[in-house]
Each structure stands twice: as structure tokens, then as C-alpha cells.
C-alpha positions in Angstrom: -15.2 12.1 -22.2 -12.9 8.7 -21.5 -11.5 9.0 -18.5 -7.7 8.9 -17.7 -6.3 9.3 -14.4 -2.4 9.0 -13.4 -0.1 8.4 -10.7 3.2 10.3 -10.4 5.6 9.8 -7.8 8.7 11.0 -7.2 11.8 8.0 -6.9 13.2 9.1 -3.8 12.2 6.3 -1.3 10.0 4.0 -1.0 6.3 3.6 -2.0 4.4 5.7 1.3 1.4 4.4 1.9 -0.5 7.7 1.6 0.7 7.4 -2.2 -0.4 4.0 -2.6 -3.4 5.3 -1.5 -3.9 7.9 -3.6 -2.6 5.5 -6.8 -5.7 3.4 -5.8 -8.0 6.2 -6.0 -6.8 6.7 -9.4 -6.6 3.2 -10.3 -10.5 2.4 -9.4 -11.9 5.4 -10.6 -10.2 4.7 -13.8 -11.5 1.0 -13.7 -14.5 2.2 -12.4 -15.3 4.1 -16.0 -13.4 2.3 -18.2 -10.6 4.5 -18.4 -7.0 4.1 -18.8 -4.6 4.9 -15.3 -1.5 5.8 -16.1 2.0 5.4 -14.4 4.3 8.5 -14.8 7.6 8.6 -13.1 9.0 12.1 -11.8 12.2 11.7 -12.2 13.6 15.3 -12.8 15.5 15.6 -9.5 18.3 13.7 -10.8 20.5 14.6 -7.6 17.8 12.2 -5.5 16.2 10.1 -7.6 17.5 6.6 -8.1 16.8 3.7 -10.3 16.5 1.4 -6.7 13.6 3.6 -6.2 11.8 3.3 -8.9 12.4 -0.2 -8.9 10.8 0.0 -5.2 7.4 1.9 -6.7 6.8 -0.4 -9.3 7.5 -3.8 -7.0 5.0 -1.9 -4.6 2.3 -0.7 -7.3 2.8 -4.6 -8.8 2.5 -6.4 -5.1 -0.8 -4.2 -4.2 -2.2 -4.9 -7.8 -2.3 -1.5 -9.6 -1.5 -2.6 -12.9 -1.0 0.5 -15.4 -1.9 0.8 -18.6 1.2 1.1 -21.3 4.8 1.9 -20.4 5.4 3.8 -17.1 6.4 7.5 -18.8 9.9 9.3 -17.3 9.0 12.7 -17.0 13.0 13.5 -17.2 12.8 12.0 -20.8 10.2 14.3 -21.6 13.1 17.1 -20.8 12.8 18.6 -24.0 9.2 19.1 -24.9 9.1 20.7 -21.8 11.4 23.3 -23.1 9.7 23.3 -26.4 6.5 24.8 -24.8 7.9 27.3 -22.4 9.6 28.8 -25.6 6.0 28.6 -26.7 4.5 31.1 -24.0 7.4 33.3 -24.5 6.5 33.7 -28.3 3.2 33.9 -27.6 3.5 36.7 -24.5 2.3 34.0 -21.6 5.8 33.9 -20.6 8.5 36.4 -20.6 13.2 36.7 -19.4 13.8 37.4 -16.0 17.2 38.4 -15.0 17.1 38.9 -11.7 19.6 37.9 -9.2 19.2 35.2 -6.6 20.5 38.4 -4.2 17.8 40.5 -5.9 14.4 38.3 -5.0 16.2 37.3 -1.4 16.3 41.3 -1.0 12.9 41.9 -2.2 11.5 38.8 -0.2 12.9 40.5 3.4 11.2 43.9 2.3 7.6 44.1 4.0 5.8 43.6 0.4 8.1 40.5 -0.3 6.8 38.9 3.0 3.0 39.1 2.0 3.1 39.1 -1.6 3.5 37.5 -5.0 6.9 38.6 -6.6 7.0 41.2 -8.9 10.0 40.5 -11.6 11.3 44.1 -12.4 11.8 42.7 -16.1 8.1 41.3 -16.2 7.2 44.6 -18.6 10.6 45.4 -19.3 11.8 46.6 -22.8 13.8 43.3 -23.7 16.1 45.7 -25.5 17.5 46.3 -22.1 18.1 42.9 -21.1 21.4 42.3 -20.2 23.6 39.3 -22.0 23.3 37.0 -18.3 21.6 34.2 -17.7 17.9 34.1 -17.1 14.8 32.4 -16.0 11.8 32.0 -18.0 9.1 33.3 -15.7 5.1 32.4 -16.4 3.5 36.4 -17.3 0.1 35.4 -14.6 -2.6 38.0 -14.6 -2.9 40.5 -12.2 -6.0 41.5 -12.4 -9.1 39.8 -10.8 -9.3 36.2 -9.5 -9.4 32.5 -10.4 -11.7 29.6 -9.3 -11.8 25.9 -9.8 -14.4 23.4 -9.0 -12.7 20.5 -6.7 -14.4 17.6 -6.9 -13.5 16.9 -3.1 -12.9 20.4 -1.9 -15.7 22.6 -3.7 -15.1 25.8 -4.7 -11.7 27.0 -4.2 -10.5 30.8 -5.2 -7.6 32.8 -5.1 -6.5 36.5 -6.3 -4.4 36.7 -8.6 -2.4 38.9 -6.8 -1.2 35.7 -4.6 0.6 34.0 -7.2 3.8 34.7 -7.8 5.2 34.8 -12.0 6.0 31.1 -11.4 9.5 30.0 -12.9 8.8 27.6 -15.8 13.1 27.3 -17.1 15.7 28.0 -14.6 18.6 30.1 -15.5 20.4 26.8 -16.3 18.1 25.7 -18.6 15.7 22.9 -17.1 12.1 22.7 -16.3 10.8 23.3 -13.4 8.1 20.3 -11.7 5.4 22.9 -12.6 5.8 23.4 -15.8 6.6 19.9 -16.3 3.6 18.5 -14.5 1.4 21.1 -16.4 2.7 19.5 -19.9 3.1 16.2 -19.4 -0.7 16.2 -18.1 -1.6 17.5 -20.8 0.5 15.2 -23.8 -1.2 12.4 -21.7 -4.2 13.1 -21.9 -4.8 13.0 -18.4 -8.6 14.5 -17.4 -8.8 13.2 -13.7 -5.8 14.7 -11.3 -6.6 13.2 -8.0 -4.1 13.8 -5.3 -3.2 14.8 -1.7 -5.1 18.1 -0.5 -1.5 19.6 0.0 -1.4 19.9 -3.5 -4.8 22.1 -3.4 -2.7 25.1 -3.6 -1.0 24.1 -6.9 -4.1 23.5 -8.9 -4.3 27.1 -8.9 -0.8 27.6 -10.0 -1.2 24.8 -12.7 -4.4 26.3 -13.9 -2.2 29.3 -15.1 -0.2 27.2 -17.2 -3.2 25.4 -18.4 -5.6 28.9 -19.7 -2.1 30.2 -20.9 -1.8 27.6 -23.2 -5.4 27.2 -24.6 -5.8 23.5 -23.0 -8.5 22.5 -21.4 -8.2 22.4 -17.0 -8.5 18.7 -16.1 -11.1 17.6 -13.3 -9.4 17.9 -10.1 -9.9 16.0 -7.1 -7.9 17.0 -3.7 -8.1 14.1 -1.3 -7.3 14.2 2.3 -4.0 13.3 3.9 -3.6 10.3 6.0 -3.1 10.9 9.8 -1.6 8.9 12.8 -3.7 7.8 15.8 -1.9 10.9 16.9 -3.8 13.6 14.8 -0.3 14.0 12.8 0.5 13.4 9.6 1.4 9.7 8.7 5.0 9.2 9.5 7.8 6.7 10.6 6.7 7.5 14.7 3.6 5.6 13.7 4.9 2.8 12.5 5.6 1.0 9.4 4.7 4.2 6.4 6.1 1.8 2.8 4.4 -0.2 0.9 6.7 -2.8 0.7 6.8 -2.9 4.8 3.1 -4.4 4.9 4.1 -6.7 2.3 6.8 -8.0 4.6 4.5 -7.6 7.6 2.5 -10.5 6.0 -0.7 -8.3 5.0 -2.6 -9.8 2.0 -2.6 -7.5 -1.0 -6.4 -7.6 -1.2 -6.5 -6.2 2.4 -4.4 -3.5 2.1 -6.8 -2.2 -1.0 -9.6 -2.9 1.0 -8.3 -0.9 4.2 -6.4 2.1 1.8 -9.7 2.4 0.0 -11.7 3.1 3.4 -8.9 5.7 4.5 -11.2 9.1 3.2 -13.7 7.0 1.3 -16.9 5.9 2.0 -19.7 3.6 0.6 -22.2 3.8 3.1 -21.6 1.5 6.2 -19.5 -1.2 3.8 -16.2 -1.6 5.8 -15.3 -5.3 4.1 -15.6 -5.3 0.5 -14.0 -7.1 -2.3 -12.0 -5.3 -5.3 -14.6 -5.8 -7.5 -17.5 -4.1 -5.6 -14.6 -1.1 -4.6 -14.6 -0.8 -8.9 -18.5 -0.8 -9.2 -18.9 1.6 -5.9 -16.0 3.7 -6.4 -17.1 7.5 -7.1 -15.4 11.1 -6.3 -18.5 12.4 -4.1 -17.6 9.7 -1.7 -14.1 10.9 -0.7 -14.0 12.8 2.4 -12.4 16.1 3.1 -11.0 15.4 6.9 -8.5 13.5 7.3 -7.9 10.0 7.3 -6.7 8.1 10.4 -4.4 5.5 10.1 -5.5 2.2 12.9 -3.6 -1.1 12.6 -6.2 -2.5 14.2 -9.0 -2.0 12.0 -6.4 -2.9 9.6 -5.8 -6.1 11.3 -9.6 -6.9 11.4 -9.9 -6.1 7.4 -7.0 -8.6 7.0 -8.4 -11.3 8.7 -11.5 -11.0 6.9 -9.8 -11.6 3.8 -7.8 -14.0 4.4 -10.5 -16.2 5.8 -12.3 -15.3 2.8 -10.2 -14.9 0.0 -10.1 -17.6 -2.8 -7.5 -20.0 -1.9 -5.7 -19.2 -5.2 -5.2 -15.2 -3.7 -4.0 -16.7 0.0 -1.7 -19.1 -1.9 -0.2 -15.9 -3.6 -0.1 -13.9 -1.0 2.1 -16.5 0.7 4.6 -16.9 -1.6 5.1 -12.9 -1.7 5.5 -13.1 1.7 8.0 -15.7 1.8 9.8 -13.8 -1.2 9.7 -10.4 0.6 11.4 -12.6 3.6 14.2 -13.8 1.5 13.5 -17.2 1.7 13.8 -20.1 -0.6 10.1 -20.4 -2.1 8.5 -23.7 -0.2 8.2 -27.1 -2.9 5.1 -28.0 -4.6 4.6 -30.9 -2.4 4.4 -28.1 0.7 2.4 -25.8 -0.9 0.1 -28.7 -1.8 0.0 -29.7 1.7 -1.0 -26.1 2.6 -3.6 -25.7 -0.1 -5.6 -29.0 1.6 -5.2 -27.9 4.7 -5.9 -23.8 4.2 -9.5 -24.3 5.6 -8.0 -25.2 9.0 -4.8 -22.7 8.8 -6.4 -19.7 7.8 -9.4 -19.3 10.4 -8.4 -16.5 13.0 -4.8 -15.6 11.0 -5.3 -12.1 10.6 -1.8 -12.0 8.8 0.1 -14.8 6.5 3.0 -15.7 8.7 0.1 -16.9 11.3 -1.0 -19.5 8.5 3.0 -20.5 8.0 3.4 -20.7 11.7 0.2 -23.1 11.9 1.2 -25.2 8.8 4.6 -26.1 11.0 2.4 -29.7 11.9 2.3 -30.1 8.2 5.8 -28.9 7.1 7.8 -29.6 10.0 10.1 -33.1 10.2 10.2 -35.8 12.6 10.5 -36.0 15.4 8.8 -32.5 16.5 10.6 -31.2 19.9 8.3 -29.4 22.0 8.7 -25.3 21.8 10.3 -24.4 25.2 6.9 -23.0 26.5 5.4 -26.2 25.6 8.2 -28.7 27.3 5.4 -29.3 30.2 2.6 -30.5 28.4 4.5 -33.8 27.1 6.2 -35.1 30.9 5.8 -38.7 31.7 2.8 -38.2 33.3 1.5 -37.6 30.0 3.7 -40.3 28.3 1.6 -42.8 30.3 -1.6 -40.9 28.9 -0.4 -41.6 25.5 0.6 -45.0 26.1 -3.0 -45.7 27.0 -4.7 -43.6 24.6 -2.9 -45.2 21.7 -4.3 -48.5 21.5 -8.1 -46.8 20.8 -6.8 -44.9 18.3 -4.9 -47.5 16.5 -8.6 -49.2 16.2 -10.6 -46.1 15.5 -12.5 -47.2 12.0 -13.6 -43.6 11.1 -11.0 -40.9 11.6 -13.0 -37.9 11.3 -13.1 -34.8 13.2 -16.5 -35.8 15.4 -15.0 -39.0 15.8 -12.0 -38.6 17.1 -13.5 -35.9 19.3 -16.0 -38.3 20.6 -12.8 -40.8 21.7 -10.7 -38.1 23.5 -13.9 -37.2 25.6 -14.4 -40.7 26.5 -10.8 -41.5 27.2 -10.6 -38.2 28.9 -13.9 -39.0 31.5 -12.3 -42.8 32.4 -9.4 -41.2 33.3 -10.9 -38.6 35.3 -9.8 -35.4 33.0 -11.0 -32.6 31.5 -11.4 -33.0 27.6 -7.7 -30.0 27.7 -5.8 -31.9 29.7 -5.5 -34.5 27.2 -6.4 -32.2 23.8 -4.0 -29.4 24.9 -0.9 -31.6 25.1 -1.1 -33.3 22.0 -1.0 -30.6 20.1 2.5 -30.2 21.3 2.7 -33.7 20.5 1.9 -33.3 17.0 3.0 -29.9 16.2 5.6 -29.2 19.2 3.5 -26.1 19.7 0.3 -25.2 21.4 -0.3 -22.5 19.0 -1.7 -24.5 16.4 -4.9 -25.7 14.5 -7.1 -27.7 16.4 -5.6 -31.3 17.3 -8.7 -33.4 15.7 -8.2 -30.8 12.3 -4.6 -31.9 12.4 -5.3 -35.6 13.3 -7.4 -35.5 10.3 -4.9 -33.5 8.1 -1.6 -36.0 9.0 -3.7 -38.9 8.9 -3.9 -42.4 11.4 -0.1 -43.0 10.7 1.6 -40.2 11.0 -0.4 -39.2 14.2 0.4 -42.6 15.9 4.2 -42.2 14.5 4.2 -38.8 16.4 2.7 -40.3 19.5 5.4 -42.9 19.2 8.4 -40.3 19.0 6.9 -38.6 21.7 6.5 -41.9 24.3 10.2 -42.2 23.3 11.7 -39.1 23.9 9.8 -38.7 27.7 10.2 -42.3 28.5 14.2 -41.3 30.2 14.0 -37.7 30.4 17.2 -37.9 32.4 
């Protein structure tokens, strides 16, 4: 069987994270067998559902990497096959016309019965020559008798009597589909034989299992993963922080992280925490999903992206800079910056756990002269520093090998003769150079700017404390 897995969201809001999660389950176990993932919009609440939305799932689904397979379908176009087979199962005695009043199930639902079980539609085995001329619903005619049982490929065996589903509307009284029915169908015209999803859809398998045996079609696989928690124990939600997609894209977390991380929330492959998408593809299997819950920690997060970005191809960090600076609004930076950031990415990316750390140390290299000091920083560059640098300058103006160990090797001598720790003179000119302490080491950015434009730093520098007043 080729496998074909899907991803329907609703365009409401944003991507959440917990369904960018569960796109990713069905996107690598689709890789993972050479199957196709499809993209299906679920558009049918036309009150909520916006085109800003949509726009906002497939920016999301693009930025984390989820690339679908054909044209994303709109299950709202889709309107009228929908219809089509719901006049099917009333031919064909799966489905039958309930007139019923909204006042009639309200009344029946507040009766002792009503509270604890499955509606019973009056016109369910009703002689239709009785029906009234009134709108109706087209109701789904599910057994009494007996039970039903699925397989989960996460949950196990799951059952249910009969007797606790309700005759499910499939057409409302105005005519339209219902999700159900909608989902049930569109599944099916796609294919789809993998339906892998949040465990709060457990109950509906059931319900959707009705449609399918009604209709002769064969039940897809299902696979009910776990929702994602807070550190709280709670369901993800805005009190935890950021819950969109698109908000760790503007946080600065590299797309290849976020995989990594979303693929460890409920899934497991042994003791591998740090993993590339390529090994997630070869690893990824249904048996390792959890059933408990999944907690959400920016922390491990944090770690995961750190580990990639120091260990990403240069080519992924490059890209994952220039979505960050777009998801920021910004002009993109020149080719001449981004050059200068590409030779100097060794040195810029050790310790950034997120890509605005790697901006924020590329200022030495980006930055225009002269460089004032950060206002934390004022004190390292006073004029009992300007006559450091006034002494210092001379040796490196003659250093014949500007290398890291080299120029190391000078600031420690110049640093014993004048009775200093190797900080006391390091520390400061990194200010000097950068206007910031928080930077790359100063010999990695000696090296980087080069003998001239470190001595024209120095320079500005001795200039600007010379007359402080």
C-alpha cells in the first residue's frame, strides 16, 4: 500500500505549534515511505475563515520546510461532492430526513435520557410519507446494535457501543456539509491511508468510521498522537508563551531546530535528542510516538537550536538569517554583508543559540566607523586605556603574522610589561573594535577586519578619549 498522509487545518489563525507538529508527523512518515503528504485546507467555516490565514499556514508550513505534494485542496470547493454522497447514503438507507426542531433535540437533550445518551431522531424509522414539507437535516442511520473497534496505531484498541453515538448530521437543514461528513469524503477522494492527528480527535475516528463502513470504503490507518503541554501540565496555550509558527520564526529559531525539537515533542528514537532531518526521515515510525503528553521547554528548545546552528551547513544558517531579517521587516542585508558574514560564520555562530545572537555579533563586521561604545561599555575605553592603546599600537603595526595565536601571544606580553591581566587589555578592545563587549573574541575579529581596519579603529578610538570633556 503507498502511503499518503495529510494535514488539514482550519484558516482561522495562525499556524499553532501543536499543528505544525502534527504536519511534521505526517510529513516524515510520508517521506519516510515514500509516500505523498498532502495539504488540505478546511475552509468550510466561511464566517471565520480568512484568506490572511491561510496565507499564514502556508508561509508557516513553507518557513518550517513541509513541502506538499500537488496543489493544497479547499475542502469548501469540494462543497458539492460532499452533497453528492450524502444523497448517496440516503438512497442507499445509510442515511435517512430528520425534521426535527432545534426546540425538539434542546427538549429531549434536558430529559434524563438526552443527558446520557445518543439522540434518537423520532423520524429515524419514520414512514417518509409522513414527513412534513419543512426543512430537514440529513442524519447518518448508525447501528444500534452491538459495538465498534479500531486499531490506533498510538492508542491500541479503542471501542465504543454503538449506543454512544449519536445519528450524526451529515447536511444541515440549509443545505451544507457538515466537517464530518466532509472530512469522511474528502479522505477518502484523496486517497488518504494514514490519518495522524491530535488524541482529541480519538473520539471522532469512531464517528468517522460510521461514515467510512456505510459507504463500502475502506477505514484508513489511524494514528492519535498526544497533545502538547505547558511546563504547567496544561494544554499549550498563549500563558506559555509564544504558541504560532510564525512567532519562532520571528524569535530567530532556525527552521531545522524547530523540526528537530517538534519531532521530539511525543516521539522517540531511543536516547537521540539532536538529529538532523534526514536521520528524523530514516528513523521516523508510528510505534515511536508516545501516548502522554508532550511538554513544551524553551530550554531544551534553546539547547536543540544551538546545536544546529553551530552545526548546520553554512548555506541553512545563511537562510535562516535572511528569514529572520524578513519576518523582522527589514530591508534584506547586501551581498557584500552577507559575504562578510558567510567568512566570518565560524566565529559568529559558536554559542548563538538563536540568529539574532549571530546578527548582534556580526555588528564588528557590519557596523560603520567610528564604532561608539554601547553605554554599558563607555568604561572600558577612558583615557587610562587611550594611553594603553597608544602604547600597544606601535607592536601591532609591526606584527608580521596576524593570526589568532599570534596576536594572542602579543597582548599577553604587552599585558605582563605593563603589569595587567591578559582582560584588562583584551576586554576593552573589544569595545574598541565592536563598541560592545558582547562580541566574538577580539583576536577572531582582529583576524576577521584585518591589520588596517583594526589599527583605524584603534585610531578613532585614541581620538575620541583623547578630550573627553
Amino acid at each position: 500500500m503507498s502511503v499518503v498522509t495529510r494535514f488539514a487545518p482550519s484558516p482561522t489563525g495562525y499556524l499553532h505549534i501543536g499543528g505544525a507538529r502534527t504536519a511534521l508527523f505526517n510529513w516524515l512518515y510520508a517521506r519516510a515511505n515514500g509516500g505523498k503528504f498532502l495539504l488540505r485546507i478546511e475552509d468550510t467555516d466561511r464566517e471565520r475563515s480568512t484568506d490572511a490565514a491561510t496565507q499564514a499556514i502556508f508561509e508557516g508550513m513553507k518557513w518550517l520546510g513541509l513541502d506538499w505534494d500537488g496543489d493544497a485542496y479547499s475542502q469548501f470547493e469540494r462543497r458539492d461532492r460532499h452533497v453528492e454522497v450524502a444523497n448517496e447514503m440516503l438512497a442507499n438507507g445509510h442515511a435517512y430526513k430528520c425534521y426535527s426542531t432545534k426546540e425538539e433535540i434542546e427538549a429531549f437533550r434536558a430529559t434524563p435520557e438526552g443527558k446520557h445518551g445518543a439522540f434518537q431522531s423520532p423520524w429515524r424509522d419514520a414512514d417518509p410519507a409522513t414527513a412534513p414539507d419543512a426543512p430537514y437535516a440529513v442524519r447518518l442511520k448508525a447501528p444500534r446494535e452491538g459495538g465498534l473497534t479500531i486499531h490506533d496505531e498510538v492508542q491500541g484498541k479503542v471501542s465504543w457501543k454503538n449506543t454512544e453515538f449519536d445519528d450524526m448530521i451529515l447536511l444541515r437543514s440549509d443545505g451544507n456539509p457538515t466537517y464530518m461528513l466532509a472530512v469522511v469524503v474528502d479522505d477518502h477522494d484523496m486517497g488518504v491511508t494514514h490519518i495522524i492527528r491530535g488524541d482529541d480527535h480519538l473520539i471522532n475516528a469512531g464517528r468517522q468510521s460510521l461514515i467510512y463502513t456505510a459507504m463500502g470504503w475502506a477505514v484508513p490507518v489511524f494514528a492519535h498522537i498526544p497533545l502538547i503541554f505547558g511546563d504547567d501540565g496544561k494544554k499549550l496555550s498563549k500563558r506559555h508563551g509564544a504558541t504560532g509558527a510564525e512567532e519562532y520564526r520571528a524569535m530567530g529559531y532556525l527552521a531545522e531546530a524547530m523540526r528537530n525539537y517538534l519531532a521530539r515533542l511525543g516521539w522517540s528514537h531511543g536516547d537521540d535528542e539532536l538529529f538532523s532531518t534526514e536521520q528524523a526521515i530514516e528513523w521516523f515510525n508510528l510505534s515511536g510516538i508516545n501516548k502522554a503528553p508532550a511538554r513544551f521547554d524553551f530550554k531544551k528548545l534553546d539547547n536543540v537550536s544551538k546545536h544546529h546552528i553551530e552545526n548546520a551547513p553554512a548555506e541553512v544558517v545563511l537562510k535562516g538569517l535572511t528569514d529572520y531579517i524578513a519576518s523582522q521587516g527589514q530591508e534584506p542585508l547586501s551581498a557584500s554583508d552577507m559575504a562578510k558574514i558567510e567568512a566570518s560564520l565560524p566565529i559568529l555562530r559558536e554559542r548563538s543559540k538563536k540568529l539574532p545572537e549571530i546578527l548582534d555579533k556580526a555588528r564588528f563586521l557590519l557596523g560603520a566607523r567610528p564604532f561608539a561604545p554601547d553605554e554599558n561599555d563607555k568604561k572600558f575605553v577612558d583615557t587610562v586605556f587611550n594611553g594603553i592603546l597608544k602604547r600597544l599600537t606601535p607592536l601591532l603595526a609591526e606584527v608580521k603574522s596576524w593570526t589568532k595565536e599570534d596576536l594572542e601571544a602579543l597582548f599577553r606580553n604587552f599585558a605582563e610589561a605593563e603589569g595587567l591581566g591578559l582582560g584588562k587589555v583584551a576586554q576593552p578592545m573589544k569595545v574598541v573594535l565592536s563598541g560592545t563587549t558582547k562580541s566574538p573574541s577580539t583576536f577572531d575579529m582582529m583576524v576577521a577586519i584585518g591589520r588596517d581596519e583594526t589599527l583605524a579603529r584603534i585610531e578613532d578610538t585614541i581620538a575620541s578619549t583623547a578630550n573627553p570633556d
